[in-house]
N, C-alpha and C positions, 0 to 999 in steps of 0.2 A: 642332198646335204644342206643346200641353201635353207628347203623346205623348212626341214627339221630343225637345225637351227632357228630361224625366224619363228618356230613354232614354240622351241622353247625357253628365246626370248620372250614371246607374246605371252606363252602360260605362265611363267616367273612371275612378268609386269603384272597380271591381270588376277592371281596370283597372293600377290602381294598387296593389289587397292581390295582385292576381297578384305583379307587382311586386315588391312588397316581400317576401312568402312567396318565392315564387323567389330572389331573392337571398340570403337567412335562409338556404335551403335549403343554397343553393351555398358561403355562409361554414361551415354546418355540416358538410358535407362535407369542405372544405377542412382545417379542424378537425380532424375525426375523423385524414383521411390523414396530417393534420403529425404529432399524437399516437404515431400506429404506427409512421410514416415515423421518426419520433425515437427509438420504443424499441428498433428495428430497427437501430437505427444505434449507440445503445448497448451494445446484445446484443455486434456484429463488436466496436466498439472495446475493449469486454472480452475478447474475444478474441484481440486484435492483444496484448492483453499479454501473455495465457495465451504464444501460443507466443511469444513476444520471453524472457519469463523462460522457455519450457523450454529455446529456445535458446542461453541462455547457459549453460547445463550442459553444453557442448559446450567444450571444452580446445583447446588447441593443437594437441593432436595428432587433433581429431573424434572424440575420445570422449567420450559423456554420461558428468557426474560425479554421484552420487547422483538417479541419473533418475527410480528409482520413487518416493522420497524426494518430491521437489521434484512430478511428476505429479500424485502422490496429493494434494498441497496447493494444488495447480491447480483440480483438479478440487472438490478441498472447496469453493474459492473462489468458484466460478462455478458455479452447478448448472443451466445451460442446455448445457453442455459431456459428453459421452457416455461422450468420449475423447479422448486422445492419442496423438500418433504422432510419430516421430523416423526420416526416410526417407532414410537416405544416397545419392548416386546415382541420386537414384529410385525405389529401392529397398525398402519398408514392413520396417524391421529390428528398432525397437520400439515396442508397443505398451503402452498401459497405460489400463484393467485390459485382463489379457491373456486372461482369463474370458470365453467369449463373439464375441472377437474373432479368436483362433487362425487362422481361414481368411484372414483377411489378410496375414499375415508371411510376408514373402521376394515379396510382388506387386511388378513395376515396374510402376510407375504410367507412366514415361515412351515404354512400350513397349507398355501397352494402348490400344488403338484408343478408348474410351470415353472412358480417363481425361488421353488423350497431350495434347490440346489445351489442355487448361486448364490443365493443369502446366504444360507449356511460355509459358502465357500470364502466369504468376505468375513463373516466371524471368524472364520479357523486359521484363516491368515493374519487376523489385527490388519488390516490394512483395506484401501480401498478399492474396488472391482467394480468394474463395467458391467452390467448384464443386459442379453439383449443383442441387436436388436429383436422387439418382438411388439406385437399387438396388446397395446396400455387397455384396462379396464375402462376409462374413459377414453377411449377412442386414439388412434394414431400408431404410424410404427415408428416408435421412440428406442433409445438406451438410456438404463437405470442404472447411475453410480450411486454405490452404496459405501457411507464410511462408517465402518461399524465405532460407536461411545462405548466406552467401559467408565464405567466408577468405579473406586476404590476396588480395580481389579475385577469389577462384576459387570457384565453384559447391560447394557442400559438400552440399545434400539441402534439405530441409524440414523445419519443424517446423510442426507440423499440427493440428487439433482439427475432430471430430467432433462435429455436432450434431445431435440426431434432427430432421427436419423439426417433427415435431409438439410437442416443446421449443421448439423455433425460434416456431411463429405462437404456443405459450402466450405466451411472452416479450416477442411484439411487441402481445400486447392485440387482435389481431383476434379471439378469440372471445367477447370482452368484450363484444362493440358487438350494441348491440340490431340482430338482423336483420330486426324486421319493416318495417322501412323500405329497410335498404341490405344490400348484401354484398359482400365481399371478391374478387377474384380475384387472383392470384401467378402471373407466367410469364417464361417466357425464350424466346428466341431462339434455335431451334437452327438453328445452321449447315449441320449438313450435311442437313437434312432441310429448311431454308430454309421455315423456318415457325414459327410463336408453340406452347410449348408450355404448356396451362395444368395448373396441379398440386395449385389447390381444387375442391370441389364445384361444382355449377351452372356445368358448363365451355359450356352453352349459349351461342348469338350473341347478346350481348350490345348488341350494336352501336345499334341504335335507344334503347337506352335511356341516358339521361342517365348520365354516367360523368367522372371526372377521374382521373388516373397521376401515380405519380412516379416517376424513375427510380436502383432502388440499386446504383452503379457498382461496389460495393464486389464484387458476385456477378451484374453485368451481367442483374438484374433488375427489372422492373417491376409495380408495388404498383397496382391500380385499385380502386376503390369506386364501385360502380355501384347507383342507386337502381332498386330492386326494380320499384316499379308503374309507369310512362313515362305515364300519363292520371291522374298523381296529382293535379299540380296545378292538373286539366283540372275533377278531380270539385269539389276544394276552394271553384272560383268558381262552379261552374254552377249550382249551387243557390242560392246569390247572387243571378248575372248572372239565372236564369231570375224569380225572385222581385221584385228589381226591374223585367225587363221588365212584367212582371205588372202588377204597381202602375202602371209607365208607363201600361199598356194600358187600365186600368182607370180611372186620372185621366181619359186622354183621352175613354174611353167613356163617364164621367159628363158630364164637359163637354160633349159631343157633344150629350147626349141634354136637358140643360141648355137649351144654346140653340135644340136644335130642337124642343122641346115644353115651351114657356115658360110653355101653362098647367097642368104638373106642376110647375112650380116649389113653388110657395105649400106644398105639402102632402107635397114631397120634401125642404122646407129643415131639416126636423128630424133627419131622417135622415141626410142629406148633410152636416149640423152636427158628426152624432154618427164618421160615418165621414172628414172633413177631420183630426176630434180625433185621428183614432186612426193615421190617417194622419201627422198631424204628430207625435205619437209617436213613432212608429216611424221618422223619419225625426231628429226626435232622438236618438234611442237610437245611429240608423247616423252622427251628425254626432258625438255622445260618442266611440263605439266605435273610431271611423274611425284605421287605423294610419298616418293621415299626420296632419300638424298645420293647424286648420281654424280658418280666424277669419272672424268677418263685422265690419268694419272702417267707421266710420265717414270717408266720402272728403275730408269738409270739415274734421274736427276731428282726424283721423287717431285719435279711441278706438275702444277696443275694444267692439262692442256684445255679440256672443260669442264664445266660444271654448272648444273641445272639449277633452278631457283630455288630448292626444297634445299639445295647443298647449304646455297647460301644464305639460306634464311635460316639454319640452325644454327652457324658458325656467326651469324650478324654480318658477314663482308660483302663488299658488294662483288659483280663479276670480274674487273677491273682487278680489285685486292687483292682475290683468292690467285689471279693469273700472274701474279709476280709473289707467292709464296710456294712451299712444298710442303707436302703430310708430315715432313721429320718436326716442321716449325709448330703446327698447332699439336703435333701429338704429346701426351704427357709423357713425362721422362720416365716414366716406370712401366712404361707401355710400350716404348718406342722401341725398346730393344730386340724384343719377340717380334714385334711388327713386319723390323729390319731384318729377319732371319726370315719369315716370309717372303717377304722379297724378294731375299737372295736364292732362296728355293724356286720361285717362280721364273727367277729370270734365267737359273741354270737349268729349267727345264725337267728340274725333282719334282715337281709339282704341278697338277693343272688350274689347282686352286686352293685357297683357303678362306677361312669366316674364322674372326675374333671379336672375343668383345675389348673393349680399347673406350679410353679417353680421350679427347679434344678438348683446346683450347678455345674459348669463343672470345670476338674479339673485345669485349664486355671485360675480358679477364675471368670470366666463370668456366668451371669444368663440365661439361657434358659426357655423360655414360651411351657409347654407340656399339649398334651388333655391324660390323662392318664384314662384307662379303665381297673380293677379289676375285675377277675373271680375267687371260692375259687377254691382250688382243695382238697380233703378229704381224709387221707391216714388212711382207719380205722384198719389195722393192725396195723400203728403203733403208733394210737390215734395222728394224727398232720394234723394240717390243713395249706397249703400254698395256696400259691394265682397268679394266672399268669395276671401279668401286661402288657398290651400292651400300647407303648408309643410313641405319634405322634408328632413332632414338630410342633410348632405354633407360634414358635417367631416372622416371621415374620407378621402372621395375627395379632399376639398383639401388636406389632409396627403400623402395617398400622393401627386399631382399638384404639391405642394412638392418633397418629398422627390428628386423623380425631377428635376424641373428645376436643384433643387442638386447631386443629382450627378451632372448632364451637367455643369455647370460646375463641380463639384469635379473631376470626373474629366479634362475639356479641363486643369483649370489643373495638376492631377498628373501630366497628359500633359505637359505644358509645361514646365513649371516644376523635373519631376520630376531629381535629383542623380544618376539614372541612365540612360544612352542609351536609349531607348526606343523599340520599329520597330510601327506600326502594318503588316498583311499580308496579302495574299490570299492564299490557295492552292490557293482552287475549283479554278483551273484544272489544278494540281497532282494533287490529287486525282481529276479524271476522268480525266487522262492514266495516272494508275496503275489505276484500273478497266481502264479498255480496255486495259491491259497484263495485266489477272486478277490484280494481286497485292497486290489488297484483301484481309485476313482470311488470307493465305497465313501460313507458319510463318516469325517472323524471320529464322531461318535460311537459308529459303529467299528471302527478298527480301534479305538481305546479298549471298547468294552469285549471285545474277541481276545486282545495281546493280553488285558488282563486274567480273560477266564483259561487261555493258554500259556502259561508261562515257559514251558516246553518251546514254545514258537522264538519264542524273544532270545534265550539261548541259542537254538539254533543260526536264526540271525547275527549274532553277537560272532561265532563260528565262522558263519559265510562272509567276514569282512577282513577281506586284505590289506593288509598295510603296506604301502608304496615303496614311502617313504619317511624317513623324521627330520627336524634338523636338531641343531645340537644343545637349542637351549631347552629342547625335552627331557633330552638326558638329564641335563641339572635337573629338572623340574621332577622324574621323576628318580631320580638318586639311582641310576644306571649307569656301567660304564659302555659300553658301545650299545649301536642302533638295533641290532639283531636281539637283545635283549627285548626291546619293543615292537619288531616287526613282529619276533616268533606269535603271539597270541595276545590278542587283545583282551581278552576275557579276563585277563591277568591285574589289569587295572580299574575295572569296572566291578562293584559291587551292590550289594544291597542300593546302597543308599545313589548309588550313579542308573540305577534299572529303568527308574521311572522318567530320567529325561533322557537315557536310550531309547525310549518308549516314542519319543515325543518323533525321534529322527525317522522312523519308523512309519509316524503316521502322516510324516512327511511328503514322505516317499510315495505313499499313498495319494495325498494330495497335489500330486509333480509341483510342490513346490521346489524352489531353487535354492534357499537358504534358508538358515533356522538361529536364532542368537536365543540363548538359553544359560542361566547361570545354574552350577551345579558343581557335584564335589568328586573330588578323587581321592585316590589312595594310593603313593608311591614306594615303592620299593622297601622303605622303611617301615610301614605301615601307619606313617601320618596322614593325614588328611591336609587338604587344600582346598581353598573355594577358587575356581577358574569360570571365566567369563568363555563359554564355547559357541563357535560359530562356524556353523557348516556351510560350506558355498559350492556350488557345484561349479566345474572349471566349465568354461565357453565351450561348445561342442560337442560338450559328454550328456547333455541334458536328458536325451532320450537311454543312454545307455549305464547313464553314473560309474563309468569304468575311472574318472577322476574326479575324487571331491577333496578339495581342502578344507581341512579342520584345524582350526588354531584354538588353543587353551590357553589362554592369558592369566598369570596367576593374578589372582583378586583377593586371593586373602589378606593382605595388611591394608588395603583399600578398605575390603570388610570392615578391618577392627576400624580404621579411620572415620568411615562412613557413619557406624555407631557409635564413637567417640562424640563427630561432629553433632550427630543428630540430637545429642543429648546436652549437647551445651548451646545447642540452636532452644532448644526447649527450655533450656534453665533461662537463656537470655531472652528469649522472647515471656518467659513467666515474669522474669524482672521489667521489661520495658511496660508490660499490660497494666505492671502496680503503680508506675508512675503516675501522679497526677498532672497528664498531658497529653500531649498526640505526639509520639517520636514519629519521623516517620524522613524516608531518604526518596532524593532524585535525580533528574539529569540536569545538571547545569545548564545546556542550554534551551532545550524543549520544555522544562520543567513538567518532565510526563515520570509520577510517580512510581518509583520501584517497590516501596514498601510504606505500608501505614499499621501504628497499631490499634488494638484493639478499641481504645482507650476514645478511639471517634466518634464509637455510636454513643459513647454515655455526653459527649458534651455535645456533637452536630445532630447525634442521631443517626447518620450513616454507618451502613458496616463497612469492614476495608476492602471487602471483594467488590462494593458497589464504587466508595473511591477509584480502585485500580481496572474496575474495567474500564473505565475510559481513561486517554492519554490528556486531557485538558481538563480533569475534573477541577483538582483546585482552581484553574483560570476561572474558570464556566460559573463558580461558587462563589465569588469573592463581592463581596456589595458592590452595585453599580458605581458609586460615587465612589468607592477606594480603588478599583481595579486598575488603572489605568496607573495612578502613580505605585501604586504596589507594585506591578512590574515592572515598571521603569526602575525602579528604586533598589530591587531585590536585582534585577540585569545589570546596574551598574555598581553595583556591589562586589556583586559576581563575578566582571569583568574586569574588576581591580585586585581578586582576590582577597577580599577582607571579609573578614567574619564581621554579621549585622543583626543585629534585631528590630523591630519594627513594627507597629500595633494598625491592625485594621480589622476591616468588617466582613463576615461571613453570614450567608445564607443556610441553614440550618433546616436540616429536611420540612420539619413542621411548620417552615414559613419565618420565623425567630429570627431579628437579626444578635449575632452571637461574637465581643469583638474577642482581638486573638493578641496576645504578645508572640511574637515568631523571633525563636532562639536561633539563628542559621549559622552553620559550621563550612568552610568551603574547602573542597576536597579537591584537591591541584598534584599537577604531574609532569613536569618538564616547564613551569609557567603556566600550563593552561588549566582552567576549571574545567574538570572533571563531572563530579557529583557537586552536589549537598544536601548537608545532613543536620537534621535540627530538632525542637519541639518547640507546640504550641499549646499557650499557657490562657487556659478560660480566664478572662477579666473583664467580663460580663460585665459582674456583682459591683467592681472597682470603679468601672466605669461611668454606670450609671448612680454612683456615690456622689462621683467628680462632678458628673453634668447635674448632679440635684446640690451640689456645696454651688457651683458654678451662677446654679440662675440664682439659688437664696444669695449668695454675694450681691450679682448683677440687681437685684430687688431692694435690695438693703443701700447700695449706693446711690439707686434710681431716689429711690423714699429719702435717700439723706441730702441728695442735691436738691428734690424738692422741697421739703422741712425745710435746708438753708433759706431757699429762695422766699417759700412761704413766712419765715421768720423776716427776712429784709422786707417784705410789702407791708406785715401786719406790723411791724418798728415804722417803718414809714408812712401808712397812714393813720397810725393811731397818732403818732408825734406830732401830724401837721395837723389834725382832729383838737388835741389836746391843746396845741400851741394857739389857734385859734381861741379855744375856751378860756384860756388863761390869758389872752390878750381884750380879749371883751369883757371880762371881770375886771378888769385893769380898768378898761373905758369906763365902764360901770359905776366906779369907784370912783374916778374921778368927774365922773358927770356931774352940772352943776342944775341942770334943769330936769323936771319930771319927764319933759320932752325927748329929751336924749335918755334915760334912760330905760323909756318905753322902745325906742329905736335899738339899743343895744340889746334891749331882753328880745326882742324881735330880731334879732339877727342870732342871738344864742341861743333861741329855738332849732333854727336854721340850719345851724350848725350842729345843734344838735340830732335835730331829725336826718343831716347829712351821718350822724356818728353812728345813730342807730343803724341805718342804712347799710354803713361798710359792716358791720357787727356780724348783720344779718346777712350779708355775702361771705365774713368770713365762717361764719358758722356753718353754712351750708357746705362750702368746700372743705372744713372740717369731716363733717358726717361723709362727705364721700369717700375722704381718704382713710378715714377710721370704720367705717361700715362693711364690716369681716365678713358678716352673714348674710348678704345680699343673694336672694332669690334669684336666679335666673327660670325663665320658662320657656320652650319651644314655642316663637310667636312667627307668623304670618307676617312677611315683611311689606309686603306690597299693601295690605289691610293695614297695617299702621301708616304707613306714606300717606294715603288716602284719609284715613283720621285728622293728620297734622294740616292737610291740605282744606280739612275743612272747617278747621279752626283758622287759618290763614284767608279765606275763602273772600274774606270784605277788602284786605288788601290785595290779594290778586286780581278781584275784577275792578277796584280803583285804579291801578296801574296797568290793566289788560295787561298780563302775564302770560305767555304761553308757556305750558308745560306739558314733559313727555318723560313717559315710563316705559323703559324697558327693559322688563323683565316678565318671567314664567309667572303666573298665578300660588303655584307652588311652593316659591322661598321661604323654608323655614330656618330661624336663627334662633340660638340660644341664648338669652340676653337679658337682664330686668327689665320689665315693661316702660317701669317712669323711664330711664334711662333713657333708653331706646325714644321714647317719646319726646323728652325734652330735646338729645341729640339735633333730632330730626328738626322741631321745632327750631332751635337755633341756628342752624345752617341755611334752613330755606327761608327762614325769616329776614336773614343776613344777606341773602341772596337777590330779596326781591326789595329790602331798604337799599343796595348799595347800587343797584342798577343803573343802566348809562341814560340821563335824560335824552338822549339823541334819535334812541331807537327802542325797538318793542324789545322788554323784557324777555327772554327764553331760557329758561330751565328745564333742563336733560338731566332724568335719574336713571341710572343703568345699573342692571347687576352683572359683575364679571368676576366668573371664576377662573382660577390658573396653578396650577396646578392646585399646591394645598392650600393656598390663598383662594379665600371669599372676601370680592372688594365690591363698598359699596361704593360709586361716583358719581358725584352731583355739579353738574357743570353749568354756570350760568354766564350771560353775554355784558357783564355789567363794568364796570366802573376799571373794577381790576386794583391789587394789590402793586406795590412798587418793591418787591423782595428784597433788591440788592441794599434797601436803608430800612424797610421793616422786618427781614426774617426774624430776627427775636422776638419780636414783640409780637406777632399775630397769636400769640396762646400767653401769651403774658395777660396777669393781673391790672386791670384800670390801663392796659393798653391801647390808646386808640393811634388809626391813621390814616383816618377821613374828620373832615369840617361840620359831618355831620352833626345835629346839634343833640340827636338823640345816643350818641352812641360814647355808652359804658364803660365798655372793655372789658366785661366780663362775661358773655354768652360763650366766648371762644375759650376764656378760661376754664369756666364748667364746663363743658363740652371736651375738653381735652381731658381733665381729670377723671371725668364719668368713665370716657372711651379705653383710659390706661388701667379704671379698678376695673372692667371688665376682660383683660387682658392684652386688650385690641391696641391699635396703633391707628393712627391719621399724617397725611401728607397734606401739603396746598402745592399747586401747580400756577401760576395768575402773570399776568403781563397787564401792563397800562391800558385804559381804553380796548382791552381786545375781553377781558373777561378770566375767572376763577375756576379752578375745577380742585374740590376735596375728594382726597381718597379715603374712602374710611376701609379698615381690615379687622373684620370680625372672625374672632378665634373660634 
């Protein structure tokens, strides 16, 4: 009895860590595969954007715009991606990198036998499909996602990406996973060899050994994890299960030997004392250890008299806590009462046991869901009976067992209740009728062009479809008064004009695809028509079987009339904004990444609006260098106050042109905050460049009248002191009493007069320069005239040992009048080497420096130096001097300044006392 017992404590316990280990095992699994199953699913969905963006570099007319461009930044983005491909017709026309790849361009994919089915299977779907893996033309075992382009509803090619297989499992983390427990296997279903093909290692029959799958639609393959040893969890108990038999064996065998030879007792009780202890032990240790939760339970008072760690690590109490509480306190009130009838069975001996499942309180305050299983235990020395409870958590199966009951009843009431018709549907029968027709798995093409030449077939099928179910706003829809009106026969609602997207479901079915959205028409009860938005979904489960699909029919007809309503007054409005003389055109308030431009762009920048809107910073990107910066400042804090503004600046215009803009902007606000805006820009090109030619002829005309003034005050001034001299010596003349003095006075009225000629003949010249309209310029050699003037100066430089230095290209060509130019020069270097420092050797530095659009000549010498802060007026002034010089004029600077400004040009002086002068001259 001992035996037995102890054997069927030990198989319970042992039993039970099977149990629990095995299901650990099988959550870990499930784990690992969600893991990879998700990064897997991640990897394609990066994918699906790679080609969606290289597709859109495809134009209206199917040609890629900026392809290597946009690829190359593809492929930066994603580095599980190999390549790209852009396949018109089927056709492989670009690739990129094209390095490596070459043996692929000009393959039709839709005409190679390996590659024809899958293609074809990514057209019929609209959508994008894995294929592969398989051996690439150019070398490697890769997979090829293909996203089939349509234009205007017409088949345009694929845009495509390549992934090395072995990128591909890096990415999904299967070689992550520790394999000394599990491993991976990858395969597909080939069709025409009608058999699983696998494409990891260890392609062994796996089959006996514990395994779970899931399936990735996206490349119609399947992901398995299969645990390596299949007597793993066989080894994990048996040293256990064998260890407690043992012990069983070995209780019973002392007992045994106990009552059958009662005079070894006496002199065995020591021993047997010492091996009970060691025994009880050990048998603590496995009631601590034990992974379920174990209490021995007082029946009458309901405390706890023990309780092993697993008890109290579900409940949160320590041992201590649980030993001054009872089961009535943590049990939940709705639980407790059954519990207590239990009990009371157990204790009166109705019962030898029971298991419920039951609530507890944790000391957290949270409820926990337990499968609880009472055994008594009978202590008849000292009349008390307890009870050893074992206690397994279940919360979370009573969560999942919630969950699923709520949405059966979420799901009935969304059936029900749901605001769109709804068709529960069978199509098993469907579906075997097109097997035993073979046109399972056939090429769309080929089941269109069959259902067509048999329309006998299409009937039939129409037949073989059971209606489940409806809910109720079908009735409305189809002007029925109860469901059985539309169970009875579908055929009833489908006619003529519904056959051919019946057709569509059909070929579906054939392609095992899972859903199909297709708009199309009906005929209700009444015999009106409706347009309904239909979409077929196969329910989770039924994939292989179609025993449940839902069909919803969303009425779309006043949608319809809407939609063509809208469409037509989007055309009227967009005809009106194109007539506008402007650019309308809307965006986002704070990205300024444009929503809409109209037509009206290409006629004034030249851009069309599809090449604006493909990029989101075109206007930024386009605004002239030197406006950009406060244009958006200016247009952001406009924006940001909410005020409507307009504002003129400069744009770059495809052909290079700069083009300015008047910008009308409207601010589109919603709770406070800017939204949109919406505006137009107004060409004022022509206005502009009015304003900047009225602006210099002003600035010209003022320049010319300040100097006219100035010129009138010197020729008043020295003709007056000219005259007033002549007229004072006529005076002495006159009153001369001796021939003597009068020879002296005509002698000084010479003087004065060869001085009057003199200024005559300076103001004459400055006359002709400021009035000389038609002055030639010529492309002359700057450094060749330097050199000229140097060598007219040639007797004063080597009297003064002058050093000079040129630097400049040989090449400087200027457009300039030659005298100009020549005198220019002349008078500066002349000026340079009269005003020089007696102290130290003369040196003049001629330099040419360009910057940006300025060409400057600068002539620097070590001489005398100007005092600015008391002569800057005067250094280009007339009869100006300010040196003691006995030679000096005041007018080489003045000609020289006049010459420099009828040529357009401008002059600076730079100079300090004793340190030396530097002119800039700027030739236009």
């Amino acid at each position: 009895m001992t035996f037995l017992f102890l054997s069927y404590v030990v198989t319970f316990i042992v039993a039970q860590q099977y149990k629990i280990i095995k299901e650990n095992e099988q959550r870990e699994m499930v784990n690992i595969l969600n893991v990879v199953h998700q990064n897997i699913e991640q990897a394609l969905k990066n994918c699906y954007t790679t080609t969606l963006s290289l597709a859109l570099t495809i134009n209206d007319k199917g040609i890629p715009k900026n392809y290597e461009f946009v690829s190359e930044k593809l492929i930066e983005s994603n580095p599980n991606i190999s390549a790209v491909q852009l396949v018109p017709n089927g056709i492989i026309k670009y690739v990129y990198p094209y390095k490596g790849n070459e043996a692929a361009i000009n393959l039709n994919i839709l005409t190679t036998p390996h590659l024809k089915r899958e293609a074809l299977k990514s057209i019929a779907k609209k959508k994008m499909y894995f294929a592969g893996p398989f051996e690439l033309k150019q070398g490697g075992m890769e997979i090829v996602g293909r996203f089939p382009v349509f234009q205007n509803n017409k088949f345009w090619g694929f845009s495509a990406v390549i992934i090395k297989l072995e990128t591909f499992l890096k990415a999904s983390g299967i070689k992550n996973i520790d394999d000394s427990k599990y491993y991976f296997q990858f395969s597909k279903y080939d069709i025409e060899k009608k058999q699983e093909v696998f494409y990891l290692p260890n392609k062994i029959d796996f089959s006996k050994n514990y395994s779970i799958n899931r399936l990735i639609p996206d490349g119609d393959w399947k992901l398995y994890l299969i645990k390596k040893n299949k007597n793993y969890l066989c080894l994990q108990i048996l040293f256990p299960g064998l260890l407690g038999i043992t012990l069983a064996g070995l209780f019973g065998f002392l007992i045994f030997t106990l009552l059958k030879i009662p005079e070894e007792l006496q002199t065995l009780v020591t021993t047997q004392t010492s091996k009970l202890l060691n025994s009880e032990i050990k048998f603590k240790a496995i009631f601590d250890q034990a992974a379920v939760g174990i209490a021995n339970v007082d029946i009458t008072t309901g405390n706890f008299l023990e309780i092993n760690n697993k008890f109290c690590e579900l409940l949160g109490y320590t041992q201590d806590e649980m030993k001054n509480k009872n089961f009535q306190s943590i049990t939940h009130p709705d639980d407790l009462k059954n519990d207590l009838i239990n009990v009371n069975k157990l204790e009166n001996r109705i019962i030898n046991e029971y298991s419920m499942e039951k609530r507890y309180f944790t000391k957290s305050g949270k409820t926990i869901w337990v499968n609880l299983n009472v055994t008594p235990i009978v202590d008849k020395s000292k009349n008390q009976i307890s009870a050893i409870s074992i206690v397994e958590d279940i919360t979370l199966k009573k969560e999942a067992e919630e969950l699923i009951i709520k949405s059966q009843i979420r799901f009935k009431s969304l059936f029900e209740d749901s605001p769109i018709p709804l068709w529960e549907e069978d199509f098993s029968g469907v579906k075997k009728y097109l097997q035993e027709l073979e046109l399972i798995n056939q090429s769309p093409e080929t089941v269109a062009l069959y259902l067509k030449m048999h329309p006998d077939v299409v009937q039939k099928c129409i037949s073989l479809v059971k209606i489940i179910d409806v809910n109720t706003i079908c009735l409305r829809l189809h002007k029925v008064k109860n469901k059985e009106e539309l169970i009875s026969d579908l055929s009833q609602i489908i006619d003529t004009d519904s056959i051919r997207d019946f057709t569509k479901q059909l070929i579906a079915i054939t392609q095992g695809d899972k859903q199909l959205i297709v708009d199309t028409k009906i005929k209700n009860k009444n015999g009106e028509y409706r347009n309904v938005n239909l979409r077929w979904n196969v329910i989770h489960g039924y994939e292989k079987s179609l025993e449940r699909i839902i069909v919803s029919t969303e009425d779309i007809t006043e949608r319809k009339i809407s939609e063509n309503i809208i469409l037509q007054s989007q055309q009227r409005i967009e005809s009106l904004i194109n007539t506008i003389d402007g650019i309308v055109w809307e965006c986002d308030a704070k990205s300024f990444n444009f929503s809409f431009i109209s037509q009206k762009v290409e006629n004034i920048l030249g851009y069309t609006a599809e090449e604006w809107l493909s990029s989101k910073t075109f206007w930024i990107d386009h605004i002239h260098p030197e406006d950009k910066q406060w244009t958006i400042d200016y247009c952001t804090l406009k924006t940001n106050k909410i005020l409507n503004h307009d504002f003129e600046y400069r744009m770059i215009a495809k052909n290079g042109a700069v083009v300015w803009l008047k910008d009308i902007v409207n601010v589109i606000s919603e709770n406070d905050q800017p939204l949109n805006l919406r505006g137009i820009m107004i060409d004022i090109t022509t206005m502009k460049e009015a304003e900047k030619d009225l602006n210099e002829a002003f600035n010209l005309v003022t320049e010319q009248n300040k100097r006219l003034l100035n010129f009138s005050y010197i020729v008043s001034h020295n003709l007056r002191s000219h005259t007033s001299n002549i007229a004072s010596i006529m005076s002495l003349i006159e009153s001369s009493e001796t021939e003597e003095e009068k020879d002296e006075m005509i002698q000084l009225l010479k003087s004065v007069s060869n001085s009057l000629n003199e200024t005559m003949i300076h103001l004459n010249e400055v006359i002709n320069i400021r009035t000389n309209i038609g002055l030639v310029s010529e492309s002359l050699n700057l450094k060749q005239y330097i050199e000229n003037v140097l060598n007219v100066l040639s007797e004063q430089i080597n009297s003064k040992d002058v050093s000079i230095s040129i630097n400049m290209p040989n090449n400087v060509m200027v457009n300039y009048n030659p005298a100009y130019l020549e005198s220019i020069l002349y008078n500066i270097i002349s000026n340079c080497i009269r005003y020089s420092h007696p102290d130290r050797k003369p040196i003049i530095t001629i330099k040419w420096i360009t910057n940006y659009d300025d060409k400057i000549l600068q002539i620097t010498d070590n001489g005398i130096g100007i005092d600015l802060v008391k002569n800057a007026d005067k250094i280009f002034g007339m009869y100006k001097t300010f040196t003691n010089n006995a030679d000096s004029r005041g007018i080489g600077l003045f000609i020289t300044k006049n010459q420099i400004d009828a040529m357009g040009g401008d002059i600076t002086v730079e100079s300090e006392l004793n340190i030396g002068t530097t002119f800039k001259i700027y030739i236009k």
